[in-house]
C-alpha positions in Angstrom: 90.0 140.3 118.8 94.1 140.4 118.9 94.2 138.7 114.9 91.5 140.5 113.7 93.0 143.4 115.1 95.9 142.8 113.3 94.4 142.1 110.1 93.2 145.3 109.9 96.4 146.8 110.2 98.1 145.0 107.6 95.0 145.4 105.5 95.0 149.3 106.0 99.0 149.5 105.3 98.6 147.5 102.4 95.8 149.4 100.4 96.8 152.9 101.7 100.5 151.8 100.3 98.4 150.8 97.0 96.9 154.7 97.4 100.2 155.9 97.2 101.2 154.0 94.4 98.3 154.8 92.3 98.0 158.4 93.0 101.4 159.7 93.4 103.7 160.6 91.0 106.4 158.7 91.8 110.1 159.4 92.8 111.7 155.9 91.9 111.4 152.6 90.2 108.1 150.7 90.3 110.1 148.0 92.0 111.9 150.1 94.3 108.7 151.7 95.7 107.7 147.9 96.2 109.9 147.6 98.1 110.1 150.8 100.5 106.5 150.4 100.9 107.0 146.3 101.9 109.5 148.1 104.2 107.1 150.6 106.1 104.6 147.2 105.9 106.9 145.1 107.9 108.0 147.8 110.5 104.3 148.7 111.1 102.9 145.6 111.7 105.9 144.5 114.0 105.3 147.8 116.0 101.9 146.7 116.6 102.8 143.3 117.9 105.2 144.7 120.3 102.5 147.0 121.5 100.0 144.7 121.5 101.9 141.8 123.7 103.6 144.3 126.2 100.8 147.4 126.0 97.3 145.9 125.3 95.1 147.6 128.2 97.3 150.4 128.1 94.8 152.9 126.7 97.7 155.9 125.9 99.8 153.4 124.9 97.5 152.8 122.3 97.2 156.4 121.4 101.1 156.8 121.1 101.8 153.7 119.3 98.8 154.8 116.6 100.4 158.1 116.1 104.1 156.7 115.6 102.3 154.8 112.8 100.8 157.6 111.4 103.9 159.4 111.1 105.8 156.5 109.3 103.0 155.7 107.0 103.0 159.1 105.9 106.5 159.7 105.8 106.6 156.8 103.5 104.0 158.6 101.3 106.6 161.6 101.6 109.8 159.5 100.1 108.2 157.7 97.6 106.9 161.1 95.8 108.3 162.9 93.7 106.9 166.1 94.5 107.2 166.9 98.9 104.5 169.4 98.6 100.7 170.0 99.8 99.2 167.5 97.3 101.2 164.6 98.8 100.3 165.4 102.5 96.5 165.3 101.4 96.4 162.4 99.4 98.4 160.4 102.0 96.3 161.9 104.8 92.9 161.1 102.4 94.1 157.9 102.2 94.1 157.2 105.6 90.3 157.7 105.6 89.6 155.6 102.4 90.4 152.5 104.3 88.8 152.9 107.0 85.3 151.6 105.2 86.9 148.1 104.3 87.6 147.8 107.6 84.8 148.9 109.7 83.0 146.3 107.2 85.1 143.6 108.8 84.8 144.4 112.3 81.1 144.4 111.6 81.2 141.2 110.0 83.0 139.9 113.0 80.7 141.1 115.8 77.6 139.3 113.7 79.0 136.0 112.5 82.2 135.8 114.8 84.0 134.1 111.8 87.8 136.3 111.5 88.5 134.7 108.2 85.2 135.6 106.7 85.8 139.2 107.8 88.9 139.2 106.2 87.7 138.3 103.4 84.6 140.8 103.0 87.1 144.0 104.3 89.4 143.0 101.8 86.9 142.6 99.3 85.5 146.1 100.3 88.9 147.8 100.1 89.4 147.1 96.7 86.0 148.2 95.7 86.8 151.3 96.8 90.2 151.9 96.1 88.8 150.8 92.6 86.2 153.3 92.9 88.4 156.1 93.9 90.8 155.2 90.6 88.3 155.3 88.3 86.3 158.6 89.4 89.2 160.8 90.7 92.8 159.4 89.9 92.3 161.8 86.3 91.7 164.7 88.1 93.8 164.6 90.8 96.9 164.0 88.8 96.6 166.2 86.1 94.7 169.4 87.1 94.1 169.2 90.9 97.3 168.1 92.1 99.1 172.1 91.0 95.6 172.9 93.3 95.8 171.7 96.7 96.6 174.4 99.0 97.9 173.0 102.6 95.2 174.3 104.8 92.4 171.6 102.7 94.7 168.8 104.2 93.2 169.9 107.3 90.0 168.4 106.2 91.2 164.6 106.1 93.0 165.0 109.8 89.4 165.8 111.1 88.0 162.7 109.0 90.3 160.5 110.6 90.6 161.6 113.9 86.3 161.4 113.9 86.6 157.8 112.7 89.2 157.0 115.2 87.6 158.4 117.7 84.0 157.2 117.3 86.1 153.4 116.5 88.6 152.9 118.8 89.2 155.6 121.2 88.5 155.8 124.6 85.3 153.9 123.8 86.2 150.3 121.2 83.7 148.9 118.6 83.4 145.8 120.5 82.4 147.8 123.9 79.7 150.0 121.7 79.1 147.9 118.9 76.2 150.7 117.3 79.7 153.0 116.7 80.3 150.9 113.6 77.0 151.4 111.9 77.5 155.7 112.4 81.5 154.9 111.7 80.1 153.2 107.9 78.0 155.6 107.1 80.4 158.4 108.0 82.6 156.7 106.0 80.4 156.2 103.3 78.9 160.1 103.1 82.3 161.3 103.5 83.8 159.0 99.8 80.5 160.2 98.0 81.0 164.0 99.3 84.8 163.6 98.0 84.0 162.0 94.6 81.5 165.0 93.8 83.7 168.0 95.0 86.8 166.6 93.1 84.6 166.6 89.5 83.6 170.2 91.0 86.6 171.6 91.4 88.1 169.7 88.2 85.3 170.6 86.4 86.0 174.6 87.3 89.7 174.1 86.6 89.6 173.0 83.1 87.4 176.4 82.9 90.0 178.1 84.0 92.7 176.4 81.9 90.6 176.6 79.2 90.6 179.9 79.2 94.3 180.6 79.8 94.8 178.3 76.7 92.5 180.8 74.6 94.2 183.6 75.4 97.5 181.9 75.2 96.7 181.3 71.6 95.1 184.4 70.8 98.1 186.3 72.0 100.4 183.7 69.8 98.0 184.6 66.7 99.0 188.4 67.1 102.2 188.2 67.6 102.1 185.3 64.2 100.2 188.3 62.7 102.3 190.9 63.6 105.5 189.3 62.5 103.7 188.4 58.6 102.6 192.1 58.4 106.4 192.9 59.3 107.9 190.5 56.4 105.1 191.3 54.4 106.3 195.1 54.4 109.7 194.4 54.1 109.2 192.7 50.7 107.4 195.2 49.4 110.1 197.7 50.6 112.7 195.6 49.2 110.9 194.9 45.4 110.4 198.8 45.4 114.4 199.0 46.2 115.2 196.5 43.3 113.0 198.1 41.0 115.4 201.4 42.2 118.2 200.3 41.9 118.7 200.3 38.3 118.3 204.2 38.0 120.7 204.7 41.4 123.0 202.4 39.8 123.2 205.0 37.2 123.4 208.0 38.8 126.0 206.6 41.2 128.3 205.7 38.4 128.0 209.4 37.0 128.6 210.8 40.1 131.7 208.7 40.5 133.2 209.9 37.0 132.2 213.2 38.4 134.5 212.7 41.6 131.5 213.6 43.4 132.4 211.4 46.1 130.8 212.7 49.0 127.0 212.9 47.4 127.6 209.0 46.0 128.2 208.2 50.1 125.1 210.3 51.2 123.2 208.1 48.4 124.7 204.8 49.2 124.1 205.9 53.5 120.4 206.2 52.8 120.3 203.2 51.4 121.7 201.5 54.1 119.5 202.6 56.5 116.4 201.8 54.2 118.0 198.0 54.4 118.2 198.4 58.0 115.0 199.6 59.0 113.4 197.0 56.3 115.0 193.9 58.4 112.6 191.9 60.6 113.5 191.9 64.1 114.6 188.9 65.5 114.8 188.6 69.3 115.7 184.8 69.6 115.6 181.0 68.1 112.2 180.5 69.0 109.2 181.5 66.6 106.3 181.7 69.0 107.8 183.3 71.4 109.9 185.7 68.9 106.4 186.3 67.4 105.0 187.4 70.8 108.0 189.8 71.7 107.4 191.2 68.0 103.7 192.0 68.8 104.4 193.6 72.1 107.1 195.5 70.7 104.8 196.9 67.9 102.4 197.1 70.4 104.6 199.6 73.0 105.2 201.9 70.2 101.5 202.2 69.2 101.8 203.4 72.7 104.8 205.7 72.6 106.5 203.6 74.5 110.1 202.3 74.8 110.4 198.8 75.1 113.8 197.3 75.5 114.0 193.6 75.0 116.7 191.2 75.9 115.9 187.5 75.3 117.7 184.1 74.6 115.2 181.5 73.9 116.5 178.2 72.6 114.3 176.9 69.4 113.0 174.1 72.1 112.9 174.0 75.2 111.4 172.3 78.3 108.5 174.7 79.1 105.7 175.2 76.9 106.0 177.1 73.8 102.5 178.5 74.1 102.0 179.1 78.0 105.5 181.5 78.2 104.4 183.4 75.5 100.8 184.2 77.7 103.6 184.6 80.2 105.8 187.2 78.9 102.5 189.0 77.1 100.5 189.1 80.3 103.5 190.5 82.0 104.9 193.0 79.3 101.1 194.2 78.8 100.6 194.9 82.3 104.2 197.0 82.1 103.1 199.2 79.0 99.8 199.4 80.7 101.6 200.4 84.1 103.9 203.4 82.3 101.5 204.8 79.9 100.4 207.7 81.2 103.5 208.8 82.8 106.0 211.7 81.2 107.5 210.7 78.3 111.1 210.0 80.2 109.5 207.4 82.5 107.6 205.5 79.5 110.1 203.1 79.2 109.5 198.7 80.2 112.4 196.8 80.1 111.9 192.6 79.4 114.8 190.5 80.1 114.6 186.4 79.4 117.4 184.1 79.3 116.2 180.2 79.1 119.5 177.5 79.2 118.2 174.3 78.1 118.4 172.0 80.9 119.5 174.4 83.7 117.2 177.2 83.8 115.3 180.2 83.0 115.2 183.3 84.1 112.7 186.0 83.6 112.8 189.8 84.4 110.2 193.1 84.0 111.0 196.5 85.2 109.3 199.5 84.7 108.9 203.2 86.7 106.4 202.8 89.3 105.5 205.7 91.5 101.7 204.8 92.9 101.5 201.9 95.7 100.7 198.8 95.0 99.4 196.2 97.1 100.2 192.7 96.9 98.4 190.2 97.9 99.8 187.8 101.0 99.0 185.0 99.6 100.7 184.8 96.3 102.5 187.9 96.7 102.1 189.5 93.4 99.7 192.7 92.7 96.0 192.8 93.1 93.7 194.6 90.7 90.9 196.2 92.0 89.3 196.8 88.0 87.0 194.5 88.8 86.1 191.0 88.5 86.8 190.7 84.4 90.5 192.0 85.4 93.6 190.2 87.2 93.8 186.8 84.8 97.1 188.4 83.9 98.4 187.8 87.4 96.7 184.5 87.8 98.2 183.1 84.9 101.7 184.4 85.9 100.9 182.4 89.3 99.7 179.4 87.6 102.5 179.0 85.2 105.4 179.5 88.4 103.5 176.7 90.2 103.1 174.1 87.3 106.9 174.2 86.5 107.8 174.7 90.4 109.5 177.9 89.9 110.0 180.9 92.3 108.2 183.9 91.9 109.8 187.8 93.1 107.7 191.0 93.1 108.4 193.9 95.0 108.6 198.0 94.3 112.1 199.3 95.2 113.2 202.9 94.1 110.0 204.1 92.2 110.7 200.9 90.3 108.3 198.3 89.9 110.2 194.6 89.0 109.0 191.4 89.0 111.5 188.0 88.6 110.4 184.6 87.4 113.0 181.6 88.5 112.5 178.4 87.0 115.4 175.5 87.9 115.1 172.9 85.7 117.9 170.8 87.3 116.4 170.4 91.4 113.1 172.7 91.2 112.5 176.1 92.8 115.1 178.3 94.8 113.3 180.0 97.9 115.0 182.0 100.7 117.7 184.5 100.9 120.3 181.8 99.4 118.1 181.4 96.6 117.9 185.0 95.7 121.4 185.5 95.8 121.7 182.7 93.3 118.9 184.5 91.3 120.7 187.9 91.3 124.1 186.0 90.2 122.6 184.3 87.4 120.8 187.8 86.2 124.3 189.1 85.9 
């Protein structure tokens, strides 16, 4: 049983490295990955040797020496990612379980034909129908959608998989002392890859929904603020063709008033007309067009409300985040602020929007408005909760969604009958948590 044994483990290392490789985004080089994973390979399988010549009876041994594995095999899942967050702990913990069926197979095979290399042969064969399997019906889905989904408490759910299998396989009772394990182990094992396939299309499934929908409103608010702007410039010519037609017949009466030394009315005349220019102008709040359009909307928007908006913004014509998902951003979040000051006297009706985004550094995003009812914030995600029912509160989930996809940190609190809420997105080494990370947000506010 000793090299069947430990074919297993090389052939559970190997594919579970494979796992990594093919679900993972990955930190370095293809070739470099190779090569750590080789690495974890090599020490895994000389650990085993060692317990297995000095250790073999040695049922807690066993125990130990399995869990040491464990930890480096994961840890290697851990360096090779890019991302350290929930979604790598799961998939390298799901991992663990995926194998398991190739080589449950080959134990099997062993017990009935007693042939090691034919085992081998059909767990290997197994392993890469699976891992096949897996690539094909969920690699899609994890990557691109589910992987900004998996909250840390669902990697729970693969630990009990794998202790189960372990447990019913190898510990304290063996598949060779209780051979009818490995037919409840398989099938386990089998239930448990089918269950997975099927929730991941669920929950993808619901996700592109929910995307979906953010992307609609995403563009509907970019077609107002678009629609907004052309009524602005639309005016303005107008305004500026009635001018011109004008200005003949001012042109006139300023030159009389001149040879009239009648200086003082000529400056009244040629004030108003300055201020006609002025007011005529287009606002222009920064480089980019969509999101200049979307500030242009809410703006018009706040003072169909009576209320004061005061923008400052410095948006590069590109930049790294999406054009389209921070303009949902910063019209969820200035809606939500006119909605917020409203009905309050007309001295507290006043949102102010603050955005400053340096191409390849950061961005950095502020709201503040009077606030004088309580709030509760939810402590989970920390921002408000609306309790206007179950058609209300995208605003908020979009906020949370759009902090998470470009690993970003997130502040919301009520200080001072003031209600503000910061958006921190480092594009150089990812989000800034903790007290050292808000006094690096409050520096680069200033």
């Amino acid at each position: 049983m000793g090299f069947l044994h430990l074919f297993v483990l090389i052939n559970s290392t190997v594919f579970m490295m494979l796992y990594f490789m093919t679900f993972l985004v990955l930190k370095y080089s293809l070739k470099k990955t190779i090569a750590i994973c080789t690495v974890c390979t090599i020490v895994n399988v000389l650990s085993e040797i060692v317990r297995m010549k000095y250790f073999l009876t040695d049922g807690w041994a066993i125990l130990v020496f399995n869990a040491a594995q464990i930890v480096l095999v994961q840890g290697t899942a851990l360096l090779i990612a890019k991302n350290k967050d929930s979604y790598t702990v799961f998939l390298g913990l799901s991992s663990s379980n995926f194998i398991w069926i190739g080589n449950a197979t080959a134990m099997l095979v062993k017990l009935f034909t007693g042939m090691d290399i034919f085992a081998n042969i059909v767990g290997i064969f197994v392993n890469i129908a699976v891992l096949l399997l897996m690539a094909v019906t969920t690699r899609d889905a994890l990557v691109t959608v589910l992987s900004k989904g998996i909250r840390w408490w669902m990697c729970l759910i693969p630990c009990l998989c794998y202790m189960t299998f372990y447990f019913l396989l190898y510990f304290p009772v063996s598949y060779a002392q209780s051979p009818s394990n490995i037919f409840a182990g398989i099938t386990l094992m089998m239930t448990m890859i089918v269950l997975y396939i099927v929730v991941i299309k669920y929950l993808h499934s619901r996700m592109e929904e929910k995307y979906l929908l953010w992307g609609n409103l995403a563009l509907n608010a970019y077609a107002k603020g678009v629609e907004v702007q052309s009524e602005a410039v639309e005016a303005a010519q107008k305004e500026f063709r009635v001018m011109r037609h004008d200005i003949r017949h001012k042109d006139v009466l300023l030159l009389e008033l001149l040879r009239d030394k009648k200086y003082e009315e000529a400056e009244q005349i040629l004030s108003r007309d300055l201020d006609d220019i002025e007011h005529s102008k287009v606002k222009r709040y920064c480089e980019n067009v969509i999101i200049n359009s979307i500030m242009s909307g809410m703006a018009r928007k706040a003072e169909s409300m009576d209320v004061k908006l005061r923008i400052l913004s410095a948006v590069p014509e590109y930049q790294e985040i999406n054009d389209r998902e921070f303009a949902i951003l910063i019209a969820n979040l200035i809606e939500n602020a006119l909605i917020a000051v409203r009905d309050l006297e007309e001295k507290d009706r006043v949102v102010e929007f603050k955005v400053k985004n340096i191409r390849g550094e950061k961005m950095i995003l502020e709201v503040k408005n009077p606030c004088y009812q309580e709030v509760e914030f939810s402590k989970i995600t920390g921002l408000p909760v609306s309790h206007k029912g179950e058609d209300h509160g995208f605003g908020m989930i979009s906020v949370q969604e759009f902090v998470k996809k470009y690993h970003g940190d997130i502040d919301c609190y009520v200080e001072n009958n003031e209600f503000v809420i910061r958006i921190f997105v480092d594009f150089m080494g990812g989000g800034i948590t903790g007290n050292l990370g808000k006094e690096r947000k409050k520096k680069a506010y200033k």
